[in-house]
C-alpha positions in Angstrom: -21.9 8.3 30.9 -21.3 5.2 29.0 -20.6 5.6 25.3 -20.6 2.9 22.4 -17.2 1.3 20.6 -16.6 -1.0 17.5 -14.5 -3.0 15.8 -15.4 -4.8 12.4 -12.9 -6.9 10.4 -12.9 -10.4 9.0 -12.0 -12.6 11.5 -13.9 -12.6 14.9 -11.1 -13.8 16.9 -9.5 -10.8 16.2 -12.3 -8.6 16.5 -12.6 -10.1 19.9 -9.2 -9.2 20.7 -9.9 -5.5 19.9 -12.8 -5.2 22.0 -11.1 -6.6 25.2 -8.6 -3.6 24.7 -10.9 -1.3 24.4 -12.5 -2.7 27.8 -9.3 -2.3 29.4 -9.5 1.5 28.5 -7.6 1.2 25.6 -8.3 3.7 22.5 -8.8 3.0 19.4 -5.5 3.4 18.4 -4.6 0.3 20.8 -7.0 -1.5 19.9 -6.4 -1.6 16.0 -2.8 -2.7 17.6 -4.2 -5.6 19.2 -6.3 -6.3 16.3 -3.7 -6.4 13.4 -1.6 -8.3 15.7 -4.6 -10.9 16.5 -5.0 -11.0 12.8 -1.1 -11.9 11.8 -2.3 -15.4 14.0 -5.5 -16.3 13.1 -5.3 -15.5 9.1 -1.6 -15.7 8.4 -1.9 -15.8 4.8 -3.3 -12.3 4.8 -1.5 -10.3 7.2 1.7 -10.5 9.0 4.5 -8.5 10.9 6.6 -9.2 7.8 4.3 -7.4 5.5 2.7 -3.7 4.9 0.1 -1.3 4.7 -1.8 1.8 5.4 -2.9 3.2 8.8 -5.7 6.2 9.2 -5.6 7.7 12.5 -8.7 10.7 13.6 -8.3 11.9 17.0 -11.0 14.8 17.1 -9.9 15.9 20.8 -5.9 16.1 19.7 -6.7 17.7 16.3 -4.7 14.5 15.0 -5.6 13.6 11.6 -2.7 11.0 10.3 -1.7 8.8 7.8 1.3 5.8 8.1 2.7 4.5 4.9 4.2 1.4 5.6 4.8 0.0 2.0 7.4 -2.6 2.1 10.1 -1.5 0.0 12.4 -3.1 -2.5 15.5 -4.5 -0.7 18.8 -3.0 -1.4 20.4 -5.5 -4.1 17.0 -5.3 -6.2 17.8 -3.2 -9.7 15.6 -2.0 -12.4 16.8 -4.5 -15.2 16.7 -7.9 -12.6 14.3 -9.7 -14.2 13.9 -7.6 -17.5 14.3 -11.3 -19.4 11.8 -13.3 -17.6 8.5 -11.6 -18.3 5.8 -14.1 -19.2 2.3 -12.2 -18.7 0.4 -9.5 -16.6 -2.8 -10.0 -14.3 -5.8 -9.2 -16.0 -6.5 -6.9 -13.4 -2.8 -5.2 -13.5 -1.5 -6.4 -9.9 1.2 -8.3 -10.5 3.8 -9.9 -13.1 4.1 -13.5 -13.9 7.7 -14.1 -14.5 9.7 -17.5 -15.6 10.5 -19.5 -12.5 8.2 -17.7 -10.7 11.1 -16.0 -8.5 8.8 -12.6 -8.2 5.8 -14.9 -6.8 7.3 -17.7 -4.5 10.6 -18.0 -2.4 13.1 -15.9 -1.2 13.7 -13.8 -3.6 9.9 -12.2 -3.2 10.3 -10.9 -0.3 10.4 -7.0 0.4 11.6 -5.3 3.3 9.1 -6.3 6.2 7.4 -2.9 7.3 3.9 -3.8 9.1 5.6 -4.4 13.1 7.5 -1.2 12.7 4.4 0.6 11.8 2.8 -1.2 14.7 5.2 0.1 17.0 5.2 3.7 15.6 1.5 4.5 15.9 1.7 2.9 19.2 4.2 5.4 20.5 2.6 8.1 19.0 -1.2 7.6 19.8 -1.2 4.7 21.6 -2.4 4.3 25.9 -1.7 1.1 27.1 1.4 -0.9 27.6 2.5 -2.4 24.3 3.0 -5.4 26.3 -0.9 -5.6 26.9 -1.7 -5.1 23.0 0.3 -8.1 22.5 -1.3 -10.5 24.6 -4.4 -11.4 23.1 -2.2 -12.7 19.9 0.1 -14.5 22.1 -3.1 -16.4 23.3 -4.2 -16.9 19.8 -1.0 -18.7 18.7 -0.7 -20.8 22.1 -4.2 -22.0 22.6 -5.4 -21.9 19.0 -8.1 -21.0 16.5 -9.4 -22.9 13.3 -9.6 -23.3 10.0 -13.1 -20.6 8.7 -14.5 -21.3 5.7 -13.1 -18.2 3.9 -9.4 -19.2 5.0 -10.4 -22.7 3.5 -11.7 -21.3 0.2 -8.6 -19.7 -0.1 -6.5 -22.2 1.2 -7.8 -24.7 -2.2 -7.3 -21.5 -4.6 -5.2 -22.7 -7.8 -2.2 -20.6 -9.3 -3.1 -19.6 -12.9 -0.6 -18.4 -16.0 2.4 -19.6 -14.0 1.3 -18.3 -10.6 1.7 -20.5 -7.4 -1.1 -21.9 -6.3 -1.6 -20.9 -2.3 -1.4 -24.6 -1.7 2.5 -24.3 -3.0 2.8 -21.1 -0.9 1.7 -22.8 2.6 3.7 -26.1 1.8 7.2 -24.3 0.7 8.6 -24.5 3.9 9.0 -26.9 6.6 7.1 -24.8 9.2 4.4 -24.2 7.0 3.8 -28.0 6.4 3.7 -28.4 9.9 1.2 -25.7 10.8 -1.2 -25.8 7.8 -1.0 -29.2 5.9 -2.2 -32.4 6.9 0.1 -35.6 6.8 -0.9 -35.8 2.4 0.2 -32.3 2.2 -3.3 -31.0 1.4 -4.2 -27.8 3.4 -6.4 -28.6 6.7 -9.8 -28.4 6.5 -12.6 -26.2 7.8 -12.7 -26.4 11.6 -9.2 -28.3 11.8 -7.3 -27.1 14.7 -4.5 -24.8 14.5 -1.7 -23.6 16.8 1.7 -22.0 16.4 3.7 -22.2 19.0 6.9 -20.5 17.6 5.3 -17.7 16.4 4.2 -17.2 19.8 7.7 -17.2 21.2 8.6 -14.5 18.8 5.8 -12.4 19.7 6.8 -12.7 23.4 10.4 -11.8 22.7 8.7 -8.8 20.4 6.5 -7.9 23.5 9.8 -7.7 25.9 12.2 -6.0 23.9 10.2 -3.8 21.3 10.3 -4.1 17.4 14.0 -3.8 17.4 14.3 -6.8 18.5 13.1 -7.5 14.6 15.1 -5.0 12.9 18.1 -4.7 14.7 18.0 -7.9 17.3 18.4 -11.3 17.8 14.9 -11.8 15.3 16.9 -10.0 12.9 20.0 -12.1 13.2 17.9 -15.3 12.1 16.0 -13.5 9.2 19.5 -12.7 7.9 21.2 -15.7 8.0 18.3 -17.4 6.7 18.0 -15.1 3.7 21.8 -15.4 3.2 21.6 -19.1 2.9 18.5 -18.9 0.6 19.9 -16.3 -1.9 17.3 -13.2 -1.1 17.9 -10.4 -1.4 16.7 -9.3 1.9 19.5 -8.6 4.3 20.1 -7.3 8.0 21.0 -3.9 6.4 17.6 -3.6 4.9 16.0 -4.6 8.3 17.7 -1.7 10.7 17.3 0.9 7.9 13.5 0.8 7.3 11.1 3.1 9.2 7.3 3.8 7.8 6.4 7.1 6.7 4.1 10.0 8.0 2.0 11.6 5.7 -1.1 14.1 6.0 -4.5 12.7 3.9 -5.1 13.3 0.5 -8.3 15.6 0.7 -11.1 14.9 -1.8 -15.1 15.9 -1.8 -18.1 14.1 -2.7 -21.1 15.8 -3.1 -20.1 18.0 -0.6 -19.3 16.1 2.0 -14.8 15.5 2.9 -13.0 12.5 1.6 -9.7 11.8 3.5 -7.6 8.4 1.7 -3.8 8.0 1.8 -1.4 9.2 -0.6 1.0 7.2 -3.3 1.7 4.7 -3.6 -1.6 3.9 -2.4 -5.2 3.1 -3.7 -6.5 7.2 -2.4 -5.7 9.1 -6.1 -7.5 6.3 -7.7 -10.8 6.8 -5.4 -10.6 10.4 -5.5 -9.8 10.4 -9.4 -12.9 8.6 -9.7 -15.4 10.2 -7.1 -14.6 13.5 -9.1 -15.9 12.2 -12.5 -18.6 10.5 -11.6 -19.7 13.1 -9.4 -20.9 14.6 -12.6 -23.6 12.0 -13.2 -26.7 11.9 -11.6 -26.4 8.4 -10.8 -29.5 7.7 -8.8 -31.5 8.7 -12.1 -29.4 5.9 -13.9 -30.9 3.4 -11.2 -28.5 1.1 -9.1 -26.4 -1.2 -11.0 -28.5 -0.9 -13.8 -26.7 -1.4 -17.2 -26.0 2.4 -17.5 -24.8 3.1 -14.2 -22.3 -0.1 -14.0 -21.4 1.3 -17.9 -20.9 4.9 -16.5 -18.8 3.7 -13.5 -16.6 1.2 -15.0 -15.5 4.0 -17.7 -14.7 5.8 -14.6 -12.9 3.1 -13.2 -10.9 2.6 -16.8 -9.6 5.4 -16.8 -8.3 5.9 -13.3 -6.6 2.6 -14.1 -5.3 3.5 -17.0 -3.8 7.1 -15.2 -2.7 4.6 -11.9 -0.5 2.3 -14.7 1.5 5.4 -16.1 2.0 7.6 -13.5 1.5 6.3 -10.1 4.2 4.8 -8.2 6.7 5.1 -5.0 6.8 9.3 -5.3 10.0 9.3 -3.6 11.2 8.1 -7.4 8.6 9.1 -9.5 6.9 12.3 -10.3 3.2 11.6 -9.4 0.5 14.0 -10.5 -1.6 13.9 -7.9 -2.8 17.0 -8.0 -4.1 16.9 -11.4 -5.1 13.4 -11.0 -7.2 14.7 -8.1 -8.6 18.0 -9.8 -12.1 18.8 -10.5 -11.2 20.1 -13.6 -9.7 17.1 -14.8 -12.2 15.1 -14.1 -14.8 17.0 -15.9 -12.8 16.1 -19.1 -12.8 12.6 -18.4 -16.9 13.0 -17.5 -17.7 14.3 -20.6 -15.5 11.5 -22.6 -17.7 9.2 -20.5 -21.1 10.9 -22.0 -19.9 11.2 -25.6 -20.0 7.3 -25.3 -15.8 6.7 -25.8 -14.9 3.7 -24.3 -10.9 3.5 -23.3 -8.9 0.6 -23.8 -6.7 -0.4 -20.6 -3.0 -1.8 -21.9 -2.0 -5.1 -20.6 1.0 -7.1 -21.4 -0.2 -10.8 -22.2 -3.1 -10.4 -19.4 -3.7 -13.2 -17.2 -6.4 -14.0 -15.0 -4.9 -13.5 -11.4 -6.4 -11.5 -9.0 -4.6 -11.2 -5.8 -6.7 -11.3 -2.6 -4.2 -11.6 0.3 -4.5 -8.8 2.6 -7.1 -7.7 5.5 -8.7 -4.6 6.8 -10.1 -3.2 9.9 -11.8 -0.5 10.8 -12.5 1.0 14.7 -14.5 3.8 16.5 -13.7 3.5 20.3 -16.0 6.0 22.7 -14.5 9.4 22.8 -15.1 9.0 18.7 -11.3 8.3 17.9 -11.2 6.7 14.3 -8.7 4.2 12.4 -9.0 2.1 9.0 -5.6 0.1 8.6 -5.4 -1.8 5.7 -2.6 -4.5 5.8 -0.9 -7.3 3.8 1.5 -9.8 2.7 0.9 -9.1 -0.8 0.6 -12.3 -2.5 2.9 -14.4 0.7 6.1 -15.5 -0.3 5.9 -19.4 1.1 8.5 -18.3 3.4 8.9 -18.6 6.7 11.9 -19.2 9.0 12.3 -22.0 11.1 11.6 -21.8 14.9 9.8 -18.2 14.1 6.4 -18.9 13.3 5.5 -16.1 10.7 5.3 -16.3 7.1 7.3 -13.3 5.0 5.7 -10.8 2.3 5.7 -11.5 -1.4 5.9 -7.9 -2.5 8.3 -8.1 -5.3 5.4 -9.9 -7.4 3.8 -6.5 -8.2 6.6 -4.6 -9.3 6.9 -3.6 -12.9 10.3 -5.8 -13.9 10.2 -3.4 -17.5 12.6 -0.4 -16.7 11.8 3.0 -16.8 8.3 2.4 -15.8 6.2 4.3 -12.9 6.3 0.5 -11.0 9.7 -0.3 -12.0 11.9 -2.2 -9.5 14.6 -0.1 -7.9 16.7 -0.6 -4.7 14.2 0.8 -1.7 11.2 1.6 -4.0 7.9 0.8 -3.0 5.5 -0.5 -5.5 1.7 1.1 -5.7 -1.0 -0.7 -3.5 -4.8 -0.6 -4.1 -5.4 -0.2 -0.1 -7.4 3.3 0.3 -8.4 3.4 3.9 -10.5 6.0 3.9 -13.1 8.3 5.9 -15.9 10.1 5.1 -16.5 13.7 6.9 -20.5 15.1 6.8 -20.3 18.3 8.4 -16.8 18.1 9.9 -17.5 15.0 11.9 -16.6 11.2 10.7 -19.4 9.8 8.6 -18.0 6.7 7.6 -15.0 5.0 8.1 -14.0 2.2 5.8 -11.5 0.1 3.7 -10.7 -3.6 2.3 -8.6 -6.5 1.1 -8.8 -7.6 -2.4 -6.3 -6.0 -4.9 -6.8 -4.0 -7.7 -10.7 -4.5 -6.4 -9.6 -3.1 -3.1 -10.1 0.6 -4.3 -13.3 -0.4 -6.4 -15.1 -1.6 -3.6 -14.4 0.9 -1.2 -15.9 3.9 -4.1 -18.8 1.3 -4.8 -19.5 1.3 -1.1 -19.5 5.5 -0.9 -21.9 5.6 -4.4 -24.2 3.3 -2.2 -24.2 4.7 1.3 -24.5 8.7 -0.4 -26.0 8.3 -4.2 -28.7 5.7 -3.4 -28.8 6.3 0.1 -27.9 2.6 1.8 -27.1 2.2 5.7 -23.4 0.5 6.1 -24.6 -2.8 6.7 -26.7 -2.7 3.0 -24.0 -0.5 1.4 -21.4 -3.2 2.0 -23.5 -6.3 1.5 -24.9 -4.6 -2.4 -23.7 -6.6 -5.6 -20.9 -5.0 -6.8 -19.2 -4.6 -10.3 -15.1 -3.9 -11.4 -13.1 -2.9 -14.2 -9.4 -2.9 -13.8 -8.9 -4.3 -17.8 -10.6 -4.8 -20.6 -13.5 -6.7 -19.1 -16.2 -5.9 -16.9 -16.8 -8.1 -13.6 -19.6 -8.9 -12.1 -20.4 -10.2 -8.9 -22.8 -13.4 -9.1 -25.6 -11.3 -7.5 -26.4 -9.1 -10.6 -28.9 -10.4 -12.9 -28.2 -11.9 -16.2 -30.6 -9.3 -18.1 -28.1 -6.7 -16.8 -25.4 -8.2 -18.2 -26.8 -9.2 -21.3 -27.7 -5.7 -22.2 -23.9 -4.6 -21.6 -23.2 -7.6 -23.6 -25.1 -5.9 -26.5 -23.3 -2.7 -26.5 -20.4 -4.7 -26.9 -18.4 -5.1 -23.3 -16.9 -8.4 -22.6 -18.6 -9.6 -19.2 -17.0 -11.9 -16.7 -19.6 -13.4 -14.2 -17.6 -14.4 -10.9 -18.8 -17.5 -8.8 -19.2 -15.5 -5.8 -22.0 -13.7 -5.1 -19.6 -11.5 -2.4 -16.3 -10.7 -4.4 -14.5 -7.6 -5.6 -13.0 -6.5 -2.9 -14.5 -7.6 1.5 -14.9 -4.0 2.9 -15.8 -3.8 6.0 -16.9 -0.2 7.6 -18.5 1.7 10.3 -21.5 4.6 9.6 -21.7 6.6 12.0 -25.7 8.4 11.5 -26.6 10.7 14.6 -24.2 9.7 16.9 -25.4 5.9 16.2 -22.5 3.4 15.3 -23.5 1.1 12.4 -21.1 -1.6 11.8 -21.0 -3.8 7.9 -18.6 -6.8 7.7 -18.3 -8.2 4.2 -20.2 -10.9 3.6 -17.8 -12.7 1.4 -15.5 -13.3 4.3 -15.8 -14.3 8.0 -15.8 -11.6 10.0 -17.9 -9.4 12.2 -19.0 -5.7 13.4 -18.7 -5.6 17.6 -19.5 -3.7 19.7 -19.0 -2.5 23.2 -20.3 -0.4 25.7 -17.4 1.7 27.6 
C-alpha cells in the first residue's frame, strides 16, 4: 500500500534532495539529514555545518519523541566582561548587540563553537536508516555541479548593515573564498540566476562522508580550522572543537485549546510560544476578528510580555536559573491575560535600540510514510564572513547575540549558549501529529510560528492559508506590520497610541514553512516570502 511523504523548506534544490532519500527508503529522519546538508550548499548564508540549531524528532512506532539542542556555544577563552567597554546599541527587536569595531558581528572573533554537523551525525546514529554516506551525496552534487543565485538569496545578498552592523555584502566579501564564490569581479554579490559552484566545500563534505564528523572535530578538518583561528586571533580553538557534543532533551509540553504543543526547551524560542499560547488562550479571539486592530493589540501585549520575561530570565540553563515552569503555567498566564484586558500596555527595555533584525537561518519540516515527523531549525546566526581557505564553508556568527553586560541571563561566559528564537514545534489533535512546523527569522521566528497556530486553530485556516496570512510582531516598543495589512488597521492602532512600523514586504516576520496533516491528508505551506517549496512523494 503506497503511502504519501513531504518535505517543505525554502530552497527547492534541497527539498529535492530530501525527497530522493525518501525514495531510496530513507525515513524521515534521513531525509531531514540530506536536506540540511543540501541546504549548507545552496543557501550558505543561512545554514552551515559550522552553525546550530534545533532538531524535533516523532517516531510514533518507536514511542520516540526527541529534541537535539545544538546551540553553538561560547568558545573557551570568551569571559563575561570581554567586551563590557564596547557597547554601542541593541536591535530594536532584542537579537543582538552592536559593539565598537564590530568584533561580535564580523570576523573571527564571532565565531562560536560549530555544533550543526555534530548534531547531524548524532540524530543520524540514533534514528537514522541509510548509510550516512548516501545522505551526503545529494549535497556533494550540489556544490560540484551547481545551483543559482534565487531571488530571496539576492534580496538578501543587497541587505545593508544598519547602527554599525555589517552589511551581508561585507560578510560574503571578508574572505578570499567568499569573493571567489559569491562576488563578481567589482565585488558586488552575483545576481539572480548567476551560476554558483563550490568546489572545496565539496571536498570537505567527501572527506566528512568517509571518515564521519570527527574528521571536523578531532581530524584533519579540525587541524585547519585551528590554525586558521590561531593566525586570526579567535577565540575558537581545536579544544573547543573535540569537546562539543549537542544535547538531548525531552519537549517542553504545552496545550492549546485542548489540543498538545511539543517545542524545545532553553535556550530556545519554545517558553516564549507556550508563554504566549497560555494567555491568549484566554481571549476569544475569533470574536475580535482576524488581524483586526483589537486582536493584533491583544496579541502583541502578549507578545510584550513574553519578551520582556525571555530578556530577564531566559538563557543557557546549564548557567542560569530559568523559570520555565512558571513561565509556562496556566496560572501565570491568566495574570498576564487579565493585565492585557484592563488595557495596561508594558514597556519592553532596550539599550539604545537599533533597527536590525537578523534573518539568517532556515527551517525544514518532513513527514515521510509510516508518519515519522521532524522540524529542524538551523543557523549561522548572523555569518561571521569567515571561511577557511580550500574548505568551502562559511563559520557562525553566534557571539553577536550575546549580552556583553555581565551578570545578565545572555551574558557571555566560557561554553554558554546564548537564547535562540527557533521553536520547532508540533501540534498533537487527539494524540496524533496535527501540524508540524517552524521558521527562520529572529526574534520573528517564534512570532510567526504562534501566528501560524492562532490561524490554523482560532480562525480555522488550512496550512497553506495559515502560513501565507499577513502577519504582525512586537519584540520592542513598536508594533510591525507586514505590508499586507491595511492602512485603516493601522491607523486605528495609531490612535490608541502604538507606534506602527509598516515593513516593505508583504511576506516578512518570520518564512514558516509547515505540514497539516487533516485526516490522514498531508497539506504542505512554504512561506511565501522565500523560495521554497512543499513536495511530495508517493512511497
Amino acid at each position: 500500500m503506497s503511502r504519501k511523504a513531504m518535505v517543505v523548506c525554502p530552497q527547492p534544490e534541497a527539498a529535492e534532495s530530501g525527497i530522493e532519500i525518501l525514495e531510496a527508503g530513507g525515513n524521515a529522519v534521513d531525509a531531514a539529514i540530506a536536506t540540511a546538508f543540501a541546504q549548507t550548499v545552496v543557501d550558505p548564508l543561512m545554514c552551515g555545518i559550522a552553525g546550530f540549531g534545533s532538531l524535533a524528532v516523532h517516531l510514533p512506532d518507536a514511542s520516540v519523541h526527541d529534541y537535539l539542542d545544538f546551540h553553538a556555544p561560547a568558545p573557551g577563552a570568551a569571559t563575561p566582561e570581554m567586551w563590557a567597554d564596547r557597547i554601542a546599541g541593541e536591535a530594536r527587536d532584542g537579537f543582538g548587540f552592536v559593539l565598537k569595531g564590530r568584533v561580535n558581528d564580523l570576523g573571527y572573533q564571532s565565531i562560536c563553537v560549530p555544533a550543526a554537523l555534530r548534531a547531524y551525525e548524532e540524530a543520524h546514529r540514533r534514528w537514522g536508516r541509510l548509510p550516512w554516506q548516501e545522505l551526503i551525496e545529494p549535497a556533494i552534487r550540489w556544490a560540484e555541479d551547481g545551483f543559482f543565485v534565487r531571488p530571496a538569496m539576492y534580496t538578501f545578498f543587497l541587505e545593508d548593515g544598519k547602527m554599525g552592523r555589517a552589511a551581508t555584502a561585507e560578510r560574503l566579501a571578508f574572505s578570499a573564498s567568499g569573493r571567489a564564490l559569491y562576488c563578481n569581479a567589482d565585488g558586488r554579490p552575483k545576481r539572480i540566476g548567476a551560476p554558483l559552484s563550490n568546489p572545496d566545500y565539496a571536498r570537505t563534505l567527501r572527506t566528512i562522508a568517509r571518515q564521519g564528523a570527527d574528521s571536523f572535530y578531532r581530524g584533519e578538518i579540525a587541524d585547519r580550522i585551528a590554525r586558521d583561528m590561531a593566525a586570526h586571533g579567535a577565540l575558537l580553538t581545536r579544544d573547543d572543537l573535540g569537546g562539543y557534543r549537542p544535547k538531548d532533551e525531552t519537549p517542553l509540553v504545552g496545550t492549546y485549546r485542548g489540543r498538545k504543543i511539543t517545542t524545545n526547551r532553553p535556550p530556545g524560542g519554545g517558553v516564549m510560544l507556550l508563554e504566549m499560547l497560555n494567555t491568549l488562550e484566554t481571549f476569544d479571539l475569533a470574536a475580535l476578528g482576524h488581524n483586526t486592530p483589537a486582536y493584533i493589540r491583544t496579541v502583541c501585549e502578549a507578545m510584550k510580555r513574553a519578551t520582556i520575561d525571555k530578556d530577564r530570565h531566559v538563557g543557557d540553563p546549564a548557567f542560569v536559573e530559568v523559570p520555565v515552569e512558571r513561565l509556562t503555567s496556566k496560572a501565570y498566564a491568566a495574570e498576564l491575560a487579565e493585565a492585557i484586558r484592563r488595557g495596561e500596555r508594558v514597556d519592553v527595555p532596550r539599550l539604545q535600540a537599533s533597527d536590525i533584525v537578523p534573518t539568517d537561518t532556515t527551517q525544514l519540516s518532513i513527514v515521510d510514510g509510516e508518519g515519522n515527523c521532524v522540524s529542524m531549525t538551523h543557523s549561522l546566526g548572523m555569518p561571521s564572513g569567515v571561511i577557511t581557505d580550500g574548505l568551502g564553508f562559511m563559520y557562525n556568527g553566534c557571539m553577536g547575540v550575546f549580552d556583553p553586560r555581565p551578570g545578565r541571563a545572555g551574558s557571555i561566559a566560557p561554553g554558554k549558549t546564548r537564547f535562540s528564537a527557533m521553536c520547532p514545534t508540533i501540534v498533537f489533535e487527539n494524540d496524533a501529529p496535527r501540524l508540524i512546523l517552524g521558521a527562520p527569522g529572529g526574534t520573528q521566528i517564534v512570532m510567526g510560528v504562534l501566528q501560524t497556530i492562532l490561524n490554523t486553530f482560532d480562525f480555522g485556516m488550512r496550512a497553506v492559508d495559515a502560513v501565507a496570512a499577513p502577519r504582525f510582531s512586537s519584540t520592542g516598543n513598536a508594533i510591525d506590520v507586514s505590508n499586507r495589512i491595511p492602512r485603516r488597521v493601522t491607523r486605528q492602532l495609531e490612535a490608541e497610541g502604538y507606534h506602527v512600523i509598516r515593513n516593505p514586504y508583504g511576506h516578512t516576520i518570520g518564512w514558516v514553512h509547515a505540514i497539516g496533516i487533516e485526516n490522514g491528508k498531508l497539506s504542505g505551506a512554504a512561506d511565501p516570502g522565500r523560495d521554497g517549496v512543499a513536495f511530495e512523494v508517493e512511497i
